[in-house]
C-alpha positions in Angstrom: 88.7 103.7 54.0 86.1 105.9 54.7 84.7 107.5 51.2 85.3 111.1 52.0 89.1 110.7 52.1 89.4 108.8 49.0 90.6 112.4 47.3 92.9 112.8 50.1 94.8 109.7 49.3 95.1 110.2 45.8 96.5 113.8 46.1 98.9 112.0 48.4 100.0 109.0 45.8 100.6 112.0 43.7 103.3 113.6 46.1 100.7 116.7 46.6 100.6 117.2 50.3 99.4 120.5 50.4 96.7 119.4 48.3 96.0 117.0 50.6 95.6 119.2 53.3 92.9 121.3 51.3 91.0 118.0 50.9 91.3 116.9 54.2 90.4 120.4 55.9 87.4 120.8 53.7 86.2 117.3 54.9 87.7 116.4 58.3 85.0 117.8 60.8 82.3 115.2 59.3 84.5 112.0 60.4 86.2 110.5 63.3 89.7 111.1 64.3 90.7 107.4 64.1 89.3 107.4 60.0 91.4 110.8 59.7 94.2 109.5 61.5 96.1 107.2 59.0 96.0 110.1 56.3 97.4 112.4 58.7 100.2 110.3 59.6 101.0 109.2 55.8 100.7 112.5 55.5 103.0 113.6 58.1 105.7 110.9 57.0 105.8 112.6 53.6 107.1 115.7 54.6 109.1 114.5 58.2 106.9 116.1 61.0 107.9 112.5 63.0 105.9 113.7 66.2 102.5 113.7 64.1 103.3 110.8 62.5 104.0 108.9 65.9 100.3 110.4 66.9 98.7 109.9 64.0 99.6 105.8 64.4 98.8 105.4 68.1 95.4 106.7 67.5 95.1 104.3 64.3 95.6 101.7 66.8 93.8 103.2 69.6 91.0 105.0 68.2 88.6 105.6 71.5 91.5 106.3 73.7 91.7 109.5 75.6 95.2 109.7 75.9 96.1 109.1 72.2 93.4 111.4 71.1 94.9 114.2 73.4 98.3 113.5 71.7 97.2 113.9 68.3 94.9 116.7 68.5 97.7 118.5 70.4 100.7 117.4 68.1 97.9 118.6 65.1 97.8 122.3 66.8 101.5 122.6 67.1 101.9 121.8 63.5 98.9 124.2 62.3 96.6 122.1 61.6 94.0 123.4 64.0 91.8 121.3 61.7 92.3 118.1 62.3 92.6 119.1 66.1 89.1 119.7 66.6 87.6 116.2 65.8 90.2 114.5 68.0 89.8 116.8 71.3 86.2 116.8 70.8 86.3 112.8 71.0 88.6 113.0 73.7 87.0 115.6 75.7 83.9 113.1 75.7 86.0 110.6 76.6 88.0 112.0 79.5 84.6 113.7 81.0 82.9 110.9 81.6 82.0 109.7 85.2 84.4 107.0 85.6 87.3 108.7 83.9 87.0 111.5 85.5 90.8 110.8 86.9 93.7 111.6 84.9 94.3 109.7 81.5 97.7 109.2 79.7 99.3 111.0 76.8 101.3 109.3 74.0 104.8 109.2 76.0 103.5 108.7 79.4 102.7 112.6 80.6 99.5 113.2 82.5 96.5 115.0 81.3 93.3 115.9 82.5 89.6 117.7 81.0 90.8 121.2 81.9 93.9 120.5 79.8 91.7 119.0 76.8 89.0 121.7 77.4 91.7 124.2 76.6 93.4 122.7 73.6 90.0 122.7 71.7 89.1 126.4 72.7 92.6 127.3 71.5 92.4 124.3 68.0 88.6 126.4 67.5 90.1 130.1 68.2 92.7 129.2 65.3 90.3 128.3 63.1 88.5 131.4 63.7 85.6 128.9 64.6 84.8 131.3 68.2 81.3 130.9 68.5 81.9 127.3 69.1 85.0 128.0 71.4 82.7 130.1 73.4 79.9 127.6 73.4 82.2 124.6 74.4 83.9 127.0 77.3 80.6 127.8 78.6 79.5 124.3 78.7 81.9 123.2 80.7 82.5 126.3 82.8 82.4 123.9 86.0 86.2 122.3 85.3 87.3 126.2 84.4 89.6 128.5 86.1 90.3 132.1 85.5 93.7 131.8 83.9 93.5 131.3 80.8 90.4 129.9 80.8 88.0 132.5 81.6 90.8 135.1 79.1 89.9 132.7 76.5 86.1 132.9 76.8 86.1 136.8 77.2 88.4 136.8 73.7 86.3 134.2 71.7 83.2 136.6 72.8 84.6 139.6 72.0 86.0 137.8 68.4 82.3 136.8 67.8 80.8 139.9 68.5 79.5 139.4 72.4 80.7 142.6 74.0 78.7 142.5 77.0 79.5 138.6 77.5 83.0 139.4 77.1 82.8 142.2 79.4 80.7 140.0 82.1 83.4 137.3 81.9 86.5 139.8 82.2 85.1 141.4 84.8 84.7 138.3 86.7 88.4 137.5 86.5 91.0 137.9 89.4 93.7 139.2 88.5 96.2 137.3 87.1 98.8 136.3 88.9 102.2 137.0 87.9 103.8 138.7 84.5 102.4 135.7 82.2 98.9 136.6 81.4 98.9 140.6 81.9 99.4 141.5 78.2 96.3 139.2 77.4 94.6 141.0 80.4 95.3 144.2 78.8 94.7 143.5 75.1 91.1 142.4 76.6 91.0 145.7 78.6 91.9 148.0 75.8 89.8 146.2 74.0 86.5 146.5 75.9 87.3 150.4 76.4 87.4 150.8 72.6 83.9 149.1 72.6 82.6 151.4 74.7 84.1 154.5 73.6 83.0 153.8 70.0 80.5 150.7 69.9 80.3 149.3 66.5 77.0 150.0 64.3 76.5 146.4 64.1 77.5 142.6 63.0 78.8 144.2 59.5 80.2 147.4 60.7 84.2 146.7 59.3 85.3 149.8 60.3 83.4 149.3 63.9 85.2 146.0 64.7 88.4 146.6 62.9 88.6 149.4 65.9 87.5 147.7 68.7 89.8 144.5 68.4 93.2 145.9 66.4 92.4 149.8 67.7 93.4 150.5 63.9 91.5 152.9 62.6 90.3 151.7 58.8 90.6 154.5 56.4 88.7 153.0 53.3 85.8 150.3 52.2 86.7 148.1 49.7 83.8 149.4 47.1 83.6 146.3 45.3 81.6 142.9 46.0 80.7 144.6 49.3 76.9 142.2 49.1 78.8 139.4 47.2 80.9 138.7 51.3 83.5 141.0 50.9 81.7 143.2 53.4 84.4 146.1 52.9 87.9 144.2 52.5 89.4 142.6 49.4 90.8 139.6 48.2 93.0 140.7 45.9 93.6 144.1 44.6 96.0 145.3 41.7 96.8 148.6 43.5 97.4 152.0 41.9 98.7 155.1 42.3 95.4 156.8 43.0 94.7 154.0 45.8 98.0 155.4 47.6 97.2 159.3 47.0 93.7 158.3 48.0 94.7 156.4 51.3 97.1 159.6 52.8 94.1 161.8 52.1 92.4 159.7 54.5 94.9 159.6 56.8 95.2 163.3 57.2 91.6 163.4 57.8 92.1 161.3 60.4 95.3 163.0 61.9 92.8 166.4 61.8 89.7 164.9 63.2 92.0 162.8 66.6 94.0 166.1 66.7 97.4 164.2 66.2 100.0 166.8 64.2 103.1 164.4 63.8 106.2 166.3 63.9 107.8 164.3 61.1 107.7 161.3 59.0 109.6 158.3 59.4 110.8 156.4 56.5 111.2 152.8 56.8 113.7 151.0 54.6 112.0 149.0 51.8 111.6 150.8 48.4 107.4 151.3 48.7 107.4 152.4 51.7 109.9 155.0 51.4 107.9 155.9 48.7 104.8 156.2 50.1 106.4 157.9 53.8 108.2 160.4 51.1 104.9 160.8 49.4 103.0 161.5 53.0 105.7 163.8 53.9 105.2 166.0 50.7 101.6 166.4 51.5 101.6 166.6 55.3 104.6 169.6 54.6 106.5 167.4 57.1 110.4 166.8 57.5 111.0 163.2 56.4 114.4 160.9 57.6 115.0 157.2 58.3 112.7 155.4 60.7 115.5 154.6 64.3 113.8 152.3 66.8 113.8 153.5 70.4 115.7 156.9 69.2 113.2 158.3 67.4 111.6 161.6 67.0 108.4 162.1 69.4 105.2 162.3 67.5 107.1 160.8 64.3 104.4 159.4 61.5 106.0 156.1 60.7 104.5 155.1 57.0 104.8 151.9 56.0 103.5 150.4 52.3 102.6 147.1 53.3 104.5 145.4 56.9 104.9 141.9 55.9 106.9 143.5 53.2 109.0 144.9 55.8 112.2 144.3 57.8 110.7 142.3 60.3 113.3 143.0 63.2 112.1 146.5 62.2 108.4 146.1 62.6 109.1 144.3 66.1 110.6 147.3 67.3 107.1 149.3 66.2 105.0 146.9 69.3 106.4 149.3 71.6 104.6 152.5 70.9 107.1 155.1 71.1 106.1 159.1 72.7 103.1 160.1 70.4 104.0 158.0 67.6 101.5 156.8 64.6 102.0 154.0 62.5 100.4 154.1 59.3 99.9 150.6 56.6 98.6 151.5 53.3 97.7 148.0 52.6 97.2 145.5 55.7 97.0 141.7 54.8 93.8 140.6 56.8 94.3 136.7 56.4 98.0 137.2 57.6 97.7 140.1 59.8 101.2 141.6 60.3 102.8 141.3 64.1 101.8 144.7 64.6 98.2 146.3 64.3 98.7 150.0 62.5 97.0 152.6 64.0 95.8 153.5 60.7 95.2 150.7 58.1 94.3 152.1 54.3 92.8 149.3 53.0 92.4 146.0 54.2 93.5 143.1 51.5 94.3 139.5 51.5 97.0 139.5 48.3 98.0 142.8 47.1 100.3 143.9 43.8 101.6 147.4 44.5 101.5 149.6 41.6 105.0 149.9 40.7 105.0 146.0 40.6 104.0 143.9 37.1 100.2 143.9 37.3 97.3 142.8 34.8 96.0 145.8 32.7 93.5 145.8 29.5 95.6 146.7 27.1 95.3 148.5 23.7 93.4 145.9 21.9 91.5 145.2 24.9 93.3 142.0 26.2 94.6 141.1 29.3 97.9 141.7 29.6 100.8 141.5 31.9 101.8 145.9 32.7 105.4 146.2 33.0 107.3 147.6 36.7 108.7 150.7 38.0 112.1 150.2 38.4 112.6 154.1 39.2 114.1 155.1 42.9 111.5 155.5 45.8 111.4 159.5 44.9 110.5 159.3 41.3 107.4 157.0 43.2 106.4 159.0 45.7 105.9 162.0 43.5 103.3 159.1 41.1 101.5 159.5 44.0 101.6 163.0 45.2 100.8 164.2 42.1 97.7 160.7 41.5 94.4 161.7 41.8 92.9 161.5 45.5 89.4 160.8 43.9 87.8 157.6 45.5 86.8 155.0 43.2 83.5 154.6 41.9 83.4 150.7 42.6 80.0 148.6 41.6 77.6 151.4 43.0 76.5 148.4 46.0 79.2 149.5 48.9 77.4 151.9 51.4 78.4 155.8 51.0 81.6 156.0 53.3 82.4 160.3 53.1 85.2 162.0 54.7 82.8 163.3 57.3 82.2 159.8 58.5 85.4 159.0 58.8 86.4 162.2 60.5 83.4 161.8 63.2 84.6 158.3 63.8 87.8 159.2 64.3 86.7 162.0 66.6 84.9 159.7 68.5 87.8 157.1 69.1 90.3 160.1 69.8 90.5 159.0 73.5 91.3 155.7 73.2 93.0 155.0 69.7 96.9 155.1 69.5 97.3 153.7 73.2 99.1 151.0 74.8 100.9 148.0 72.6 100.4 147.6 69.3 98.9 143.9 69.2 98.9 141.4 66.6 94.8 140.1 66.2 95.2 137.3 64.3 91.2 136.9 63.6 89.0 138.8 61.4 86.4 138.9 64.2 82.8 138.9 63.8 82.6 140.7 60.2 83.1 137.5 57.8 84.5 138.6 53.9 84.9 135.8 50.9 88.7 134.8 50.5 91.2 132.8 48.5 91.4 129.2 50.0 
């Protein structure tokens, strides 16, 4: 046993699987498949994924085979862990390349495979793991076995997710058309995308608000103002929201109703208790009519406000994809390590774990400890008029975030005008180009 999985085992023998996974994620791109293979599989066996674990034992035994490498990686993807993927299709990309195997190589159960089909399992095993630079490097080095569909889609997306605009462009533009119904959403997620870029080209590699637009077409009303040099680069990790966040956030959000020249006609509440509260709230202080959010019956030009949309009836949020006649979806707090299945058009914060502030959150109390703050158990009016009535002031933060004024974001939003609130709202599963510290 090789030493680096030693912790991996013992996590195991101490029926902690998910511990096990941390261990082996942190250490599984330094070692062979075939050494990673037996863990995976015990691992697999402990909590019944039987495909892996039939994978994860033909590769023991075969651990320089193509086909059993294929297998594995691909049963590793479909069971998210991208991970452990990524050594495997690496090997077997190797493998299958080479001159005299150039020919097709079995799978597992008998089904053919070839280096196109191992090519594009390790982009996609690399895209999960938000690893694009490499996805774009491996595409590009083996261009020659590539097609346009999705090949060529997934080398314009891992540019555009590492930054490289104008390689994403070249690429895109390089692309027939696809043919048939099955790749023209990614065609125009990629399209949209590459018009935002130009409309509104980001400042740079750390400009959040920049990328945020040009790969969700969200516009982000507020920068974390804390740890900003310390890799939170404008998002946060966790956040113990308040009432002066949410009165804050709206302010923002009428600034950037004024400066795109959007005057919703109402506000639509969706169902869950915060964000009735906070669509109750925005309605107070937009002077807007508020009433139940009603998917595909809606009022045209509605505001939809939504607290946080993880939090949300999820049949609900499915029905906001489809962008409804001058519609605007507003999330107060949007969950960048989960993103939601739809993009907002206006995100308040972004945040990987978030406790709303009518929820039990950790205050200093009286004597200066730590303590557990009790919750609001009041109806969604009594909070919606904490916030109204909140203060809108920005918080101060630790003095290191750069100055981010209302006139910014109003010129920004000016800017984007043509191009934001358009098409489908897609889910972007990445945080792009602009890194930020999170929880493991």
């Amino acid at each position: 046993m090789h030493a680096d999985l030693a912790k991996a085992w013992e996590l195991l023998q101490a029926d902690d699987p998910q511990g096990a996974v941390r261990e082996l994620r942190r250490v599984v791109d330094g070692l062979t498949a075939g050494e990673v293979a037996p863990v995976t599989g015990t691992l697999a066996r402990s909590v019944g994924i039987d495909d892996l674990a039939e994978a994860a034992a033909a590769l023991a035994s075969r651990p320089a085979d193509a086909g059993a490498l294929y297998a594995y990686g691909y049963a590793c993807i479909e069971h998210g862990l991208s991970e452990f993927a990524v050594p495997a299709l690496r090997e077997a990309l190797v493998a299958g390349s080479a001159p005299v195997k150039r020919k097709l190589f079995g799978r597992g159960g008998g089904a053919q495979v070839n280096p196109r089909q191992v090519l594009l399992e390790l982009a996609v095993a690399l895209e999960d793991g938000e690893r694009h630079a490499e996805a774009v490097a491996v595409l590009q080095e083996h261009r020659a076995i590539t097609g346009d569909w999705p090949d060529g889609y997934l080398l314009a997306h891992n540019a555009l997710m590492d930054g490289r605009v104008e390689l994403a462009r070249e690429v895109f533009e390089a692309l027939a058309a696809p043919d048939g119904d099955t790749w023209q959403p990614a065609a125009d997620r990629i399209r949209r995308s590459l018009a935002r870029a130009a409309a509104v080209p980001p400042a740079g590699p750390q400009d959040l608000r920049g990328w945020h637009y040009t790969l969700t077409g969200g516009l982000l009303a507020t920068l974390s103002p804390h740890g900003y040099d310390q890799g939170m680069t404008g998002r946060w990790a966790y956040l113990g929201d308040s009432w002066e966040n949410c009165r804050r956030g709206l302010e923002r959000l009428r600034t950037v109703l004024a400066a795109a020249g959007r005057r919703p006609s109402s506000v639509a509440l969706l169902p869950d208790r915060g964000s009735e509260a906070l669509g109750l709230a925005a309605a107070a202080l937009l002077g807007l009519p508020a009433a139940p959010y009603r998917p595909g019956g809606g009022v045209a030009d509605a505001l939809v406000v939504a607290y946080d949309l993880n939090e949300c009836d999820q049949e609900l949020v499915g029905a906001l994809y489809e962008r409804a006649p001058g519609e605007v979806l507003y999330e107060h707090a949007t969950c960048w390590t989960d993103p939601p299945a739809v993009s907002a058009d206006v995100c308040g914060l972004l945040v990987q774990h978030v406790v709303a502030p009518w929820e039990s959150n950790l205050r200093v109390g009286e004597d200066g400890r730590v303590e557990q703050g009790p919750t609001e158990d009041g109806p969604a009016a009594e909070l919606a008029e904490r916030i109204r009535t909140a203060s809108a002031e920005p918080d101060e933060g630790d003095g290191q975030t750069p100055a981010d004024p209302d006139e910014a974001l109003a010129a920004f939003a000016a800017r984007a005008a043509a191009t934001w609130a358009t098409g489908s709202r897609d889910r972007v599963r990445s945080a792009g180009p602009v890194r930020s510290s999170r929880f493991a």
